[in-house]
N, C-alpha and C positions, 0 to 999 in steps of 0.2 A: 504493500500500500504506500501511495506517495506521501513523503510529510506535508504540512501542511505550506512550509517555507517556499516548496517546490511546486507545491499547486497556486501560490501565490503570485509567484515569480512566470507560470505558463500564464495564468491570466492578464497578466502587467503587459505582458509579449504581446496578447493578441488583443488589446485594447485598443481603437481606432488611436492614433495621437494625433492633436492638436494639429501640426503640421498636414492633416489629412484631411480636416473638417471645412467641408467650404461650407460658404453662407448661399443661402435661395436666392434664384435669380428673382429680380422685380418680375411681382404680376405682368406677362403681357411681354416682359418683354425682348422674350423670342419668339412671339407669336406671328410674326413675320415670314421668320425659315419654315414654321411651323406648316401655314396656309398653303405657302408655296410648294411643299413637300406634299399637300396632301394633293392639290388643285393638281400635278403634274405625277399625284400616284406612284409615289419615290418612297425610298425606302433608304435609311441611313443607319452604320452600325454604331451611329451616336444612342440613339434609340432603341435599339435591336438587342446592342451588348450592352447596355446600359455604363455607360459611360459615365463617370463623373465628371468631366469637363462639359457637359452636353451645353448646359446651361451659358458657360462663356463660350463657348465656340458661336454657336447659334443667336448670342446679344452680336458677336461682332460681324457675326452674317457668315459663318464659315461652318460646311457640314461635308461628312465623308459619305459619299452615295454606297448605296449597299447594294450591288443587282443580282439576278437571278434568286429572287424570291427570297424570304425570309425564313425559309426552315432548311437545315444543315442535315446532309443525310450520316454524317458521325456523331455530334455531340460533344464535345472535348469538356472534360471536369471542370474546368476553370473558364467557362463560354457563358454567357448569358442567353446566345441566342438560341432560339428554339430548335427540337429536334426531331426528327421522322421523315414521311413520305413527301417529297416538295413537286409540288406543282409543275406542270408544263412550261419553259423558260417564258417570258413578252416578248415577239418578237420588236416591240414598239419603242421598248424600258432603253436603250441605247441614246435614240434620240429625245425622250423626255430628261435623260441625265443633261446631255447636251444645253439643252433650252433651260432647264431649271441653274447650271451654272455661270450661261451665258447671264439669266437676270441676276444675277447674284454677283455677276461681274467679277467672277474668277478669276486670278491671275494663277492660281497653282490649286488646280484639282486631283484631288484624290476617291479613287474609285476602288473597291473590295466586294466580294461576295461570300455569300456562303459554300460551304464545300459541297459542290455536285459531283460525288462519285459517281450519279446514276447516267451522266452523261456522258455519251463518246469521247469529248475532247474534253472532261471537266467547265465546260463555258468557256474554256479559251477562245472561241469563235463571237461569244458575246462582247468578252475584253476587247477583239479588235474592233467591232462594230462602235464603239463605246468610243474607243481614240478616234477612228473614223469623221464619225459624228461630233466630237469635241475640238479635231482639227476645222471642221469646216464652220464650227458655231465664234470657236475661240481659238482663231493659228497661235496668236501668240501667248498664249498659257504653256506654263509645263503644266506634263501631266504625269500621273502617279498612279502604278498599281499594285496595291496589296494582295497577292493571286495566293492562291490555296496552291497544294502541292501537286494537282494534277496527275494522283498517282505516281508521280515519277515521270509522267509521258513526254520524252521530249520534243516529237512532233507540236502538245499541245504549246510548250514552251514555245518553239520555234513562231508560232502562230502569235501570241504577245508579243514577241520580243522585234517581230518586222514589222507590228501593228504603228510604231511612230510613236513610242512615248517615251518618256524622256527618265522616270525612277523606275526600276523596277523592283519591290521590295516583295521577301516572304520572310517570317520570322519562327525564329527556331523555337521560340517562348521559352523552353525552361532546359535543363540540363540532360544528359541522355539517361540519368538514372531514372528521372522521372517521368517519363513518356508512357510507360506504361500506366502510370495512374493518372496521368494529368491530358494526355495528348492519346488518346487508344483510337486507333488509324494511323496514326502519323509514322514516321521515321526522320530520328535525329539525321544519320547517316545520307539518308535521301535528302533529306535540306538540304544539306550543307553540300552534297554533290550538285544541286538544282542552281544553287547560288553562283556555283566555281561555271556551270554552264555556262549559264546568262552573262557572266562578265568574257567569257572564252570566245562565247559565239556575238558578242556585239560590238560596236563601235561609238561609244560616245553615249552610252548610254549608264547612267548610274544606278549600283547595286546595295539595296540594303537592307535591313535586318533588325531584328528585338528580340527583347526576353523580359520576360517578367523576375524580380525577386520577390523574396517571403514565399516560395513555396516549400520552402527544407532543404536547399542547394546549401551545399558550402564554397566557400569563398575560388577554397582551389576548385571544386569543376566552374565554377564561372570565369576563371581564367583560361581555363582550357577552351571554355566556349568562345571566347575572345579570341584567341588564339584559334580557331578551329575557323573562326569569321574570316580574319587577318588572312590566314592561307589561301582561302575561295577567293580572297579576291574583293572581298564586299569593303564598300567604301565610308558606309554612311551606320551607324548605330544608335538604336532607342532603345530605351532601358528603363524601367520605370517599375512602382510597388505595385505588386498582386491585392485586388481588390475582390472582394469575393461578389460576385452581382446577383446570384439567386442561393436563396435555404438549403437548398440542393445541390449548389456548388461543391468544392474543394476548398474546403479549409482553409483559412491564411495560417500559415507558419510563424511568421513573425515579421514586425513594421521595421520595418530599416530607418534611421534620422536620415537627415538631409546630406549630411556630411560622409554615408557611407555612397552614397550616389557620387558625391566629386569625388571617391575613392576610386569608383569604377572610370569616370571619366579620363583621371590620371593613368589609371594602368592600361585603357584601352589604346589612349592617346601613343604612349610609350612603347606598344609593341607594334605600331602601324598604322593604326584604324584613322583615317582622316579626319574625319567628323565624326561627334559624339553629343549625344544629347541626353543627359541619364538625368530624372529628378523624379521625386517621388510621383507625382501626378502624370507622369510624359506618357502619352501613347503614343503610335506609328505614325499618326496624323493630329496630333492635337498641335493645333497654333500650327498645324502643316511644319511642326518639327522640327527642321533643320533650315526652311526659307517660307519666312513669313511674306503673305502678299502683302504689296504697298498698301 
């Protein structure tokens, strides 16, 4: 039986801290992104994954599109968004992303979907449709996409990566002990070979990558995982606290301060990584990361 010292001290761990707590947005007022998400039948994994940034992204008018329907045919532990049989792809959703970022007056859009195993190419067919459409609404935006692992298929890769966008990011999330309980579908191994692709087979285009802390990693496998980054090739890094978004999630491990993130920043920076953006709140797209629009 634990003492009582020891069951004090796990509680103290997994207490939200201060540092964590935001304040409610004003009534209203993202009710703006709000309208225009619904009026154009969009979908964003501000909403979807429940994000805690959702609130300030959305006052400054800035949101990450979510296509290919809202239900994930994995589930990953630490996911907020929902899980099962998903729906037939829009073929329409490409061009509504378009228009909705064009009023929005994008200068740097980012696009993500949920994981469609049940698809031939994973939705990589959507992804280009999606830059397509974004080139001819918005040429001069970059554009951003957070792609699921696509099985491994590198055909489907192939197909985003000639699509004309300009980040290409997937995110390994957590360490490879833990894939089995946090990530079930996934492969550490397959990332990180998917990442060295995309930088192997493109030109001028930027690769990058995240991981969550507080899920029970220690310090050394997240240096390996930097290191494991640093070698494929990937240029660009986010890092940010495990936040748990449903009852049913995955357990937080434990809150990291603010100062163990400029920890990560230092040793990423030091073994190569170009850009780094580690803070507790940082997702793949929050404040669009690494370059904020004007």
């Amino acid at each position: 039986m634990k003492s009582k010292n020891i069951q004090d001290k796990e509680v103290k761990r997994r207490r939200i801290p201060s540092h964590l707590r935001l304040s409610l947005p004003r009534a209203g007022s993202d009710s703006y992104v709000t309208k225009l998400l619904k009026r154009h039948s969009l979908r964003t994994v501000c909403q979807e994954a429940h994000c805690p940034n959702k609130g300030e992204c959305f006052r400054r008018g800035v949101a990450t599109f979510m296509i290919l329907g809202d239900i994930c045919t994995r589930g990953c532990a630490f996911c907020g968004v929902k899980q099962g049989k998903p729906r037939k792809p829009d073929p329409d959703e490409p061009m509504r992303v378009a228009r909705a970022a064009s009023e929005l007056r994008l200068r740097y859009v980012v696009v993500t979907s949920v994981t469609r195993d049940d698809l031939p190419d994973g939705g990589a067919g959507y992804f280009a449709q999606t830059a397509s459409e974004l080139r001819r609404e918005l040429p001069r935006a970059t554009v951003e996409f957070l792609l699921p692992d696509f099985l491994g298929r590198r055909k489907s890769w192939d197909v985003v990566i000639e699509s004309g966008l300009d980040v290409l990011s997937h995110n390994v999330e957590t360490v490879p002990r833990l894939y089995s309980r946090v990530r079930r579908g996934a492969d550490y191994h397959r990332s990180i070979s998917l990442l060295r692709y995309a930088g192997d087979n493109s030109s001028g285009l930027a690769v990058k990558s995240g991981f969550m802390v507080g899920l029970g990693e220690s310090w050394e496998e997240l240096e390996a995982v930097m290191s494991d980054l640093v070698d494929a090739g990937v240029e660009q890094l986010v890092v940010g606290q495990y936040l748990k978004p449903r009852q049913r999630s995955y357990d937080v491990v434990e809150y990291l301060p603010p100062e163990y993130f400029l920890r990560i920043e230092e040793t990423a920076r030091s073994i190569g990584m170009a850009h780094v953006y580690a803070r507790p709140l940082a997702r793949t797209s929050y404040a669009l990361a690494l370059k904020k629009p004007d």
